[in-house]
C-alpha positions in Angstrom: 63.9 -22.7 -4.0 61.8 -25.5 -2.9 58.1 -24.6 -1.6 58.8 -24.9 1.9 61.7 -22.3 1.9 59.0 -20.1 -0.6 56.3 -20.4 2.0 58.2 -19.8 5.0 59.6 -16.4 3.4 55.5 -15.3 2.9 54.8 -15.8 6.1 56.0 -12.7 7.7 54.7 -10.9 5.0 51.2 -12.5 4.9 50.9 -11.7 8.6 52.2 -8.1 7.8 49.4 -7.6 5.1 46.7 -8.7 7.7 48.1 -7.0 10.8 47.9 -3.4 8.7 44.4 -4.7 7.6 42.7 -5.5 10.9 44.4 -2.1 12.3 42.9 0.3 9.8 39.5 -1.6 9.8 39.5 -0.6 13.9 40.8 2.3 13.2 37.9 3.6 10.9 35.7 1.9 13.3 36.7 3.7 15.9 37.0 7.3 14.5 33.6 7.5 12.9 35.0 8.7 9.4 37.3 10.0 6.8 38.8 12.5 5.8 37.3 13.4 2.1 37.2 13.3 -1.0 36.3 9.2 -0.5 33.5 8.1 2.2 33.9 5.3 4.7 32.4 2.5 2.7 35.2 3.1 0.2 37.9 3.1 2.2 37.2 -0.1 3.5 36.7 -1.6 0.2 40.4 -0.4 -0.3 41.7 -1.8 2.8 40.0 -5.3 2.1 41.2 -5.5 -1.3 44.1 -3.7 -2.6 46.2 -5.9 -0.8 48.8 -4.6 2.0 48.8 -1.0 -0.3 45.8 -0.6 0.5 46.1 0.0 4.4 48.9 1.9 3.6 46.9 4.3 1.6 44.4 4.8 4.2 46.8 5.7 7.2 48.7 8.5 4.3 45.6 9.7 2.8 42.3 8.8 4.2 42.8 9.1 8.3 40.7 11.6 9.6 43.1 13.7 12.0 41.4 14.7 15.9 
């Protein structure tokens, strides 16, 4: 696999990873909070970081429901 072929097949997933990313960042924004045990700030440590897991984790475990 040449690098042209390897970097067309990250694409999607590069724009997947930051898609989820920018999405839970807005939604924390926007809801004012988390559910517990972990406060805000963490959260979006986790998002930022823990790459494309990480906004995973917050929709599953850290969304505050309405």
């Amino acid at each position: 696999m040449d690098d042209t072929t390897l970097i067309l097949a990250l694409i999607p997933l590069l724009l997947i990873q930051v898609g989820l990313a920018l999405f839970a960042l807005y939604d924390i924004y926007q809801r004012q909070g988390t559910r517990p045990p972990l406060p805000t700030w963490a959260w979006v440590i986790i998002v930022l970081v823990v790459n494309l897991v990480g906004p995973i984790l917050y929709f599953v475990l850290g969304r505050k429901e309405d």
